[in-house]
N, C-alpha and C positions, 0 to 999 in steps of 0.2 A: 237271602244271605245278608249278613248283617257284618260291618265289619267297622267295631269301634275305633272311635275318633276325637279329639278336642277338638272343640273348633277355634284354637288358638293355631295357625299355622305359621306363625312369623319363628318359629325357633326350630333348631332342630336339635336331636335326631328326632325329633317329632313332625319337622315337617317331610324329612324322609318317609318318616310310619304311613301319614298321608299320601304319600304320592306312590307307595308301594301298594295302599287300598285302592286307589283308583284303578293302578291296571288290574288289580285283581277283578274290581267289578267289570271290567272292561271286557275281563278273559272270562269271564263269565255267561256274558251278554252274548258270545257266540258271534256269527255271521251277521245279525243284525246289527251292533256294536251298540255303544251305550247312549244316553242321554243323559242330558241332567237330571232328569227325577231318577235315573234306576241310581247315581250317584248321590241324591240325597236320599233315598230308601234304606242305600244299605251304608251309608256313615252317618256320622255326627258335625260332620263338614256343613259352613255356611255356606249358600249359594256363591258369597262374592271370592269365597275362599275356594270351591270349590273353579269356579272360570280361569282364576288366573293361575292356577297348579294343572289345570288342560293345556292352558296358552304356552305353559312353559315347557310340559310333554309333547307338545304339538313340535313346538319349536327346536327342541332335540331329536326328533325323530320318534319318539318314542310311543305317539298313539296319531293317528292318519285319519283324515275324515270320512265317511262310509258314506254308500252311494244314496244311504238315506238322510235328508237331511238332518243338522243337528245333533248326530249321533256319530261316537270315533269307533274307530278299530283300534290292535295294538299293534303301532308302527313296525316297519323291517327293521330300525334300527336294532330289536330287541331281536331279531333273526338273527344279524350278523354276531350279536355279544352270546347270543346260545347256543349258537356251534363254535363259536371260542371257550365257552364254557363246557360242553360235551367232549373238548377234543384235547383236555391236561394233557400234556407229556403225548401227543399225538395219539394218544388210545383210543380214539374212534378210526383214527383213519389208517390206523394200523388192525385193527380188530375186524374193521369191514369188508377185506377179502378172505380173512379167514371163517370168518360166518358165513362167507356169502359161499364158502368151499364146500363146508357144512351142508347148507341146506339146498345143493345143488348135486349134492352126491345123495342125501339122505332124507330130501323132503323133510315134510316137516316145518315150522317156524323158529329162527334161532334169535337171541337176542343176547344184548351186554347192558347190564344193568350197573347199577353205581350207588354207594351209599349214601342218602341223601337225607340226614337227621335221623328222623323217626321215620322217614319212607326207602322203598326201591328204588330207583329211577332208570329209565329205559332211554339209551345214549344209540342204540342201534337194534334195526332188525334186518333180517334178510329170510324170507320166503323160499319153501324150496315147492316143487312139485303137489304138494301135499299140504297146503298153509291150511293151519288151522286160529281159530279164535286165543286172545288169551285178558288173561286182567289189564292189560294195557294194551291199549289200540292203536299208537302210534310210538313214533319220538318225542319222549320228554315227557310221558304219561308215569303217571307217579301209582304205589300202593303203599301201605303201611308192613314194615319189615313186618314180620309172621305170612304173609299172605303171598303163595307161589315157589316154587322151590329158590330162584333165584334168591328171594330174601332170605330163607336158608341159609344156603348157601353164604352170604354175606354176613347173618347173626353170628354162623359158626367160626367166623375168621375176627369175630371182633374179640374183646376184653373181656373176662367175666362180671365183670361189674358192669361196663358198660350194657353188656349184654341183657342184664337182672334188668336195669332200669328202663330200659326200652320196650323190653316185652309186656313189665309193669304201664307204663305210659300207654301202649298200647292192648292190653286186656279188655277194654270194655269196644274198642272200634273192633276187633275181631271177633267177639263175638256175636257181638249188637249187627255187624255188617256181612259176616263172613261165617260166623258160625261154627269158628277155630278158635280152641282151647291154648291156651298158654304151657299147656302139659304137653298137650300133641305137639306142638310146636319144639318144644326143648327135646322129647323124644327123639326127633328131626334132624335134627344140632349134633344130640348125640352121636345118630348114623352119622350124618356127616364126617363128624369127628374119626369116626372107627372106618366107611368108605372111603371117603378121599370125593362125593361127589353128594351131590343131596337130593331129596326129592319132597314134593309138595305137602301139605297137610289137606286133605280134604273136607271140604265145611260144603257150604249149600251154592256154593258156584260151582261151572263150569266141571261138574261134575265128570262129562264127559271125557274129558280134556285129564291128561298125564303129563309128565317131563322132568328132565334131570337138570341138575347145575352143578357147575366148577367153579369154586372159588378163583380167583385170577391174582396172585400173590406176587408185588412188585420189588424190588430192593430193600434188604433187612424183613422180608416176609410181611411187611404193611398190602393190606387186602387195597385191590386197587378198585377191582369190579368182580365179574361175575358172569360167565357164559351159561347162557342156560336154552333150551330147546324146549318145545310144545308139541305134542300130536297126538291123536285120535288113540286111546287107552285099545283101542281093539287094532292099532299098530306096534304097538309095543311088545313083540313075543319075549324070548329070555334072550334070542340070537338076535333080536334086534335091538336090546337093551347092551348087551357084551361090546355089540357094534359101535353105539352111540356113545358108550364111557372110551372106548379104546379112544376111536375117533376126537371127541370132542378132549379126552385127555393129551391126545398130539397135537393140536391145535394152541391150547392153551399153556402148553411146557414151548409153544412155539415163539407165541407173543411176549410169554413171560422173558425169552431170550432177544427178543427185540427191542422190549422195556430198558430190559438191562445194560444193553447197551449204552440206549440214547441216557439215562438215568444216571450212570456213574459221573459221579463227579470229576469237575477238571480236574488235574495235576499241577 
């Protein structure tokens, strides 16, 4: 991984750029955490530049030193600012028992994704009797919108321009990675558009694997996220598909009224 650099760090927003590559390399490094050389590998950063932008991550909390010497992890302080991040207008922690209702009635793995640039992002899961695999394996794992219903699901709520440019941006990672067409894709968009819920494009993942998504539309119809579910394609019959729109449609008309509560503006 390479992640270009000046090695001029006395200004910013450039010395932001730098110190935003660091944890990347950082979160890259995994459980072992980084060193100095995997930091001069993958920037353009000087050594002396690069010590004293750790001391100053260290010293905010933001990268922790790892039980191996010389090498950091990335601090809890970044814990606690990314479930304040996950949680706008309390949408994770409002969404979390109604997923968790989900896939405790219906098996299954259910998630709420969120529009993240040019990605999906995954803000919650909850497992029901039946978890199965999906493109993201945690919280806070990212995909490129085209890939999985829920990004679906989120293309079709967006602009149409918006929409054009993103899929463009994204043409050569879905096909190079995923093996989905930008045709299939807008197809998708289409149903969406005429269902009211969406479903995947199939390329050369997780083949096995099926699911639907609900847009999740908050005050003035601005798309906030994205309910979507996973499970084994030889669960899916037509009466367990009727099931899962009903379902997962009273759920999401449920939130959307909880949104709108807390949402309205004062008086």
């Amino acid at each position: 991984m390479t992640v270009p650099a000046s090695r001029d760090a006395s200004q910013t927003p450039s010395t932001l750029r730098h110190v935003m590559a660091l944890l990347r390399v950082t979160a890259a490094c995994g459980a072992r955490g980084a060193g100095i050389d995997d930091y001069l590998d993958a920037t353009e950063l000087s050594r002396p530049t690069i010590y004293r932008l750790l001391k100053g991550l260290r010293e905010e909390g933001f990268l922790r030193p790892s039980p191996l010497r010389h090498r950091y992890l990335l601090g809890y302080e970044l814990l606690v600012l990314g479930a304040e991040a996950g949680n706008g207008a309390q949408l994770r922690d409002l969404a979390r028992p109604r997923l968790l209702a989900l896939a405790q009635r219906l098996g299954g793995s259910f998630y709420l994704f969120a529009h993240d640039g040019l990605h999906a992002v995954c803000l919650e899961i909850q497992n029901g009797a039946y978890p199965v695999g999906g493109f993201v394996a945690s919280i806070g794992g990212r995909v490129p919108l085209g890939v999985g219903q829920a990004s679906i699901a989120l293309l079709a709520s967006l602009e149409a321009r918006e929409r054009a440019w993103i899929l463009e941006t994204n043409r050569e990672c879905l096909s190079r990675d995923y093996a989905i067409g930008v045709d299939a894709v807008r197809r998708e968009i289409d149903y969406c558009h005429a269902h009211g819920h969406a479903r995947g494009v199939e390329g050369s993942s997780l083949p096995e694997f099926t699911g639907l998504a609900m847009p999740l539309l908050g005050p003035g119809e601005r798309c906030l996220g994205a309910f979507s579910c996973s499970l084994l394609k030889s669960r899916l019959s037509e009466a367990h598909r009727a099931t899962l729109i009903t379902a997962m449609a009273s759920e999401v008309a449920g939130l959307k009224a909880d949104l709108h509560g807390l949402l309205q503006p004062e008086s």
